[in-house]
KEPA-481947 format. One line per field, with one value per residue (C-alpha): residue number from 1; x, z, y. Coordinates in nm, 3 decimals, decimal comma, always signed. Example, Ala and Ser with C-alpha at 12.3 -4.5 7.8 and 13.67 -1.06 7.14 Angstrom:
BEGIN
n <- 1; 2;
east <- +1,230; +1,367;
up <- +0,780; +0,714;
north <- -0,450; -0,106;
//
This chain:
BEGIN
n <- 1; 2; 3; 4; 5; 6; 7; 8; 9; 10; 11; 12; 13; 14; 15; 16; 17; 18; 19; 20; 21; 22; 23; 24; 25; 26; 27; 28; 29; 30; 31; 32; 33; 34; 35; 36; 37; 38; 39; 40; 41; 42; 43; 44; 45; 46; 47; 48; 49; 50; 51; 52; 53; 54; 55; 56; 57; 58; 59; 60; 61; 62; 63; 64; 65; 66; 67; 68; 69; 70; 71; 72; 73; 74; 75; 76; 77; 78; 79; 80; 81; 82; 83; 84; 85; 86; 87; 88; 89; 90; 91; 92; 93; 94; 95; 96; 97; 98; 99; 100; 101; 102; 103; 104; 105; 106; 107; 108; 109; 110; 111; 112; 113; 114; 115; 116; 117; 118; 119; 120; 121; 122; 123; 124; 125; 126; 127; 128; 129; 130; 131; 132; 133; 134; 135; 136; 137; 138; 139; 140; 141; 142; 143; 144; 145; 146; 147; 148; 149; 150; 151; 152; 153; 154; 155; 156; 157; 158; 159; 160; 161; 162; 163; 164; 165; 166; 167; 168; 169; 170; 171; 172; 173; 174; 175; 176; 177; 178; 179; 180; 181; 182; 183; 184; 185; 186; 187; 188; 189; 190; 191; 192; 193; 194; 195; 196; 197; 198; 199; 200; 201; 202; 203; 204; 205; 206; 207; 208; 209; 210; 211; 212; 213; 214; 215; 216; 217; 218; 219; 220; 221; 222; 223; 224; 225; 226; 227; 228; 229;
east <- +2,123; +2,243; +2,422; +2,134; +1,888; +2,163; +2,213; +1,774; +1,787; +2,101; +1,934; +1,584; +1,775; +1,947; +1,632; +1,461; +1,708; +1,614; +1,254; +1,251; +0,983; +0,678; +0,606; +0,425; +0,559; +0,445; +0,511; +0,645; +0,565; +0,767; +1,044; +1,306; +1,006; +0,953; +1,276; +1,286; +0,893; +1,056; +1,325; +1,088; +0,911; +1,224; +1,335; +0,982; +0,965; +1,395; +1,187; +1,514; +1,180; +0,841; +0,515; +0,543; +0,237; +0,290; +0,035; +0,040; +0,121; -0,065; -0,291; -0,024; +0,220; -0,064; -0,125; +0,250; +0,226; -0,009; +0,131; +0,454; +0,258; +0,312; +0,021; -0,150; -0,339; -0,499; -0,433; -0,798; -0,627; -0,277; -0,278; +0,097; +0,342; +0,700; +0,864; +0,755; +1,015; +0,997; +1,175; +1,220; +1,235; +1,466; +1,639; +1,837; +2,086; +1,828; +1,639; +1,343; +1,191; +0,997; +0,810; +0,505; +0,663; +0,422; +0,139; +0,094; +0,218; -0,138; -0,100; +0,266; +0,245; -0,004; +0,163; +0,488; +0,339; +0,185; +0,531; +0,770; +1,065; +1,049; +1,335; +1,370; +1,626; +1,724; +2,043; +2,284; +2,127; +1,846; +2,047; +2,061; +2,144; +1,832; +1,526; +1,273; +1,538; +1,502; +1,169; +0,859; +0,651; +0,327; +0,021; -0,250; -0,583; -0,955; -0,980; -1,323; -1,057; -0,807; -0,822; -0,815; -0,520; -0,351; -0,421; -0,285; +0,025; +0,135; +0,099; +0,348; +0,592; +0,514; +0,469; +0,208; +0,131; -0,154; -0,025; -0,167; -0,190; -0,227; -0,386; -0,558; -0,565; -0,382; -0,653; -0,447; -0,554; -0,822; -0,957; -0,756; -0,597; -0,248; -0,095; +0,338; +0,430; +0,744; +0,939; +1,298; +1,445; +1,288; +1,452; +1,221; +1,033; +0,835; +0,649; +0,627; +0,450; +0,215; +0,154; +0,061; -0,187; -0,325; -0,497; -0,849; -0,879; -0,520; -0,524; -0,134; +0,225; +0,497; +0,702; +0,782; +0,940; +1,112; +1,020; +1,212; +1,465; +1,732; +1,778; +1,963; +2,086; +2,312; +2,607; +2,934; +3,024; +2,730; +2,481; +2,546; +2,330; +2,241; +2,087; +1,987; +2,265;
up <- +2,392; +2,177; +1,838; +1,616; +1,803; +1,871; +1,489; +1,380; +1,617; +1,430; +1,102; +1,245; +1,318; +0,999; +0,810; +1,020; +0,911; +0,565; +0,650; +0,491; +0,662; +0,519; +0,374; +0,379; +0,448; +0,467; +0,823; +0,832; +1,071; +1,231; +1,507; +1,296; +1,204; +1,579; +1,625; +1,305; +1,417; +1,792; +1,631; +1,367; +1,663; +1,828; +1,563; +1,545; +1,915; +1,894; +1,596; +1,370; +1,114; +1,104; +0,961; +0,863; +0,895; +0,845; +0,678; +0,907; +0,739; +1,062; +1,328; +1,579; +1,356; +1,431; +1,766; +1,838; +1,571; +1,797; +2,140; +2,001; +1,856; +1,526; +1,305; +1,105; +0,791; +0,502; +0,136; +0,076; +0,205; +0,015; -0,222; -0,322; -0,054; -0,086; +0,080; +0,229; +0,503; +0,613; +0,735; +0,474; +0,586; +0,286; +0,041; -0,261; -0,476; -0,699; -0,380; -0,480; -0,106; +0,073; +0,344; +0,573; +0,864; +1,093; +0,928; +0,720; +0,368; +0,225; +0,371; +0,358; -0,029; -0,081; +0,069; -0,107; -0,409; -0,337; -0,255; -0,513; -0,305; -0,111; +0,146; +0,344; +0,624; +0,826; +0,965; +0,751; +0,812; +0,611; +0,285; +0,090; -0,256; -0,335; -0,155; -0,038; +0,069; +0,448; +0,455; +0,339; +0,118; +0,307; +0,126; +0,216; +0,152; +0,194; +0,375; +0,192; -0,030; +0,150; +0,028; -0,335; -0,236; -0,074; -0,354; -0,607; -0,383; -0,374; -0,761; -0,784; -0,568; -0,186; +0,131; +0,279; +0,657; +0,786; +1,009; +1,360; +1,685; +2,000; +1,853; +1,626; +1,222; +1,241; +1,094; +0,971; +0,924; +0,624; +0,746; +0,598; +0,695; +0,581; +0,433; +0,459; +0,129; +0,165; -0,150; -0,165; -0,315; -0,610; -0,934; -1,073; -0,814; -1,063; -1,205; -0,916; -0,775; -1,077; -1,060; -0,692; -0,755; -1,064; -0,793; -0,680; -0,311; -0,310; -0,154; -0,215; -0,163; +0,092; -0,234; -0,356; -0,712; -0,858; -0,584; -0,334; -0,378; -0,141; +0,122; +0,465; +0,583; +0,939; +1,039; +1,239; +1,007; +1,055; +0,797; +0,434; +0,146; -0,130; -0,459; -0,738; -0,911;
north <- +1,381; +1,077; +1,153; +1,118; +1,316; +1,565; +1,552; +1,621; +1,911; +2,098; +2,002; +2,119; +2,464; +2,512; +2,464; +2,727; +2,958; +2,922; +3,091; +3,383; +3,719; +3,733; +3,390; +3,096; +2,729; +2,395; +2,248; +1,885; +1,630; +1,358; +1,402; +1,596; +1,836; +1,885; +2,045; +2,204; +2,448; +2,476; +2,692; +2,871; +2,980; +3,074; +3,227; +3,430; +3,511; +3,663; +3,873; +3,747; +3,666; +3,767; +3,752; +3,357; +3,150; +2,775; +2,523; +2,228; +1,858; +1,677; +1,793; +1,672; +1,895; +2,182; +2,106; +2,197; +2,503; +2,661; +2,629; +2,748; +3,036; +2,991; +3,159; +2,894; +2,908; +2,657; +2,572; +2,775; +3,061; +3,014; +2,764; +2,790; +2,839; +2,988; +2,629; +2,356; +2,177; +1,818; +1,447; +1,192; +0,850; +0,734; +0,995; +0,803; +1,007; +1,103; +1,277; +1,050; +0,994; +0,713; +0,963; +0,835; +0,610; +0,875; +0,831; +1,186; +1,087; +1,231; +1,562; +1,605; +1,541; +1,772; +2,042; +1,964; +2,011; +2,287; +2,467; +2,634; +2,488; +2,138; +2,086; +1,794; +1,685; +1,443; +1,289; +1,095; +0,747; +0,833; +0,830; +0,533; +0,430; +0,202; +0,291; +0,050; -0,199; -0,157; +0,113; -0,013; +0,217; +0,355; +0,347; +0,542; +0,373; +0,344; +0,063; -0,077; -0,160; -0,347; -0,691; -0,564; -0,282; -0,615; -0,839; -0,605; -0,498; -0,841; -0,893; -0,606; -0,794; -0,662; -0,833; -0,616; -0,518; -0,331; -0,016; -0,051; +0,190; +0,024; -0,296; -0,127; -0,004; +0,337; +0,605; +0,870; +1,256; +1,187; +0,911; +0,616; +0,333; +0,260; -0,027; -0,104; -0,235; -0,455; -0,476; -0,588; -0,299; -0,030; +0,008; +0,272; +0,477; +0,678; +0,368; +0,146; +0,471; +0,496; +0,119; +0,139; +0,442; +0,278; +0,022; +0,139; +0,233; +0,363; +0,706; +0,844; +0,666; +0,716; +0,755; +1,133; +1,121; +1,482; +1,697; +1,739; +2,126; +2,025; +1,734; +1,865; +1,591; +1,635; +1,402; +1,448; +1,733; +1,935; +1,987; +1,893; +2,017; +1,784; +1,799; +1,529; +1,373;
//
C-alpha cells in the first residue's frame, strides 16, 4: 500500500473510533470514506460499539453500508444526527472545504448540516492555505440551466467544465448534472458561495463554509486533529 492510501486508511480508522453506541451518523463518500465504514463495521461486528445506524451520503456509500452490515436509516427517520464523518477535497486553515470531486456534494451537505458535529479527514495533501487554487468548485445543477449556470459562472471569474462519466454528463444521486468551476484562487468562500447559489438552476456548491467540527487529517506522524484558526 503506497503512503497516501496507507495514510486514508489510518485516518478512516481513527475516525471510526470516534463513533460513539447508540447513535446516528452521516456516512461519507469518496475513497477515504471507504476505509473509514470498513472499520465502523469492524468495529460493530468486534461489538467494541453498537446500535449505530448510518445515513448514507451516496447510494454507492449505501451500497457498501449494507454489505458491510451496517444498519441504515433516512433523514425522515432522524432528522438530526449525533456526527456526520466525511473526505474533503480541500480544507484551508479556516476548515472552510471544497467537497464534491465524487460527485455527492448535494447529499453530503445535507447531511452535514443535519449533524451536531461534522468531522472530516483526509491525508495531509488535502490542506491548503487558499482553496480553489488547484480544486475546482463542483456545482451541482439542473442541467435545463446550463448555459445560464455557465454564463453566470464565468461572469464571476470561472472557467467552467461539464463533469462527464464515460463520455457522458455525470448524473449524480438527485438527478443533476455537475458543473467544475475553475477559479484561480478564492478570497472569500462564504460569498463566492452565495454568489454561485444566487444563479438560477444552481442546485448546491462543492464549497462548505463554518461547518466542519474537526478536520483529521493523516501524514507521516499519524493523525493530527485540527480546528479553525
Amino acid at each position: 500500500m503506497d503512503p497516501r492510501e496507507q495514510y486514508k486508511k489510518t485516518v478512516g480508522e481513527y475516525a471510526a473510533n470516534l463513533v460513539e453506541s447508540n447513535t446516528v451518523i452521516g456516512l461519507g463518500t469518496g475513497s477515504t470514506a471507504t476505509y473509514f465504514v470498513t472499520a465502523l463495521a469492524d468495529r460493530l461486528r468486534a461489538g467494541t460499539v453498537h446500535g449505530v445506524m448510518g445515513v448514507p451520503t451516496s447510494e454507492k456509500t449505501a451500497a457498501q453500508a449494507r454489505a458491510e452490515g451496517i444498519p441504515l436509516t433516512d433523514l425522515h427517520a432522524h432528522p438530526v444526527l449525533a456526527a456526520a464523518f466525511d473526505g474533503a477535497d480541500e480544507i484551508d486553515p479556516q476548515l472552510t472545504l471544497i467537497k464534491g470531486l465524487g460527485g455527492a456534494l448535494l447529499r453530503e451537505k445535507i447531511v452535514a448540516a443535519s449533524a451536531a458535529q461534522f468531522y472530516v479527514f483526509g491525508d495531509a495533501a488535502k490542506l491548503v492555505k487558499t482553496l480553489g487554487v488547484v480544486t475546482p468548485v463542483p456545482v451541482e445543477i439542473v442541467d435545463f440551466a446550463r448555459p445560464l449556470c455557465a454564463r453566470r459562472l464565468a461572469a464571476l471569474g470561472a472557467r467552467t467544465v461539464l463533469r462527464l462519466r464515460n463520455g457522458a454528463p455525470q448524473i449524480t444521486d438527485e438527478g443533476h448534472v455537475i458543473l467544475d468551476a475553475f477559479f484561480d484562487g478564492i478570497s472569500d468562500p462564504r460569498a463566492l458561495d452565495q454568489a454561485i447559489k444566487d444563479i438560477p438552476g444552481v442546485v448546491e456548491t462543492g464549497l462548505f463554509v463554518g461547518m466542519t467540527t474537526a478536520a483529521l487529517v493523516a501524514g507521516p506522524d499519524g493523525v493530527v486533529v485540527h480546528r479553525a484558526s
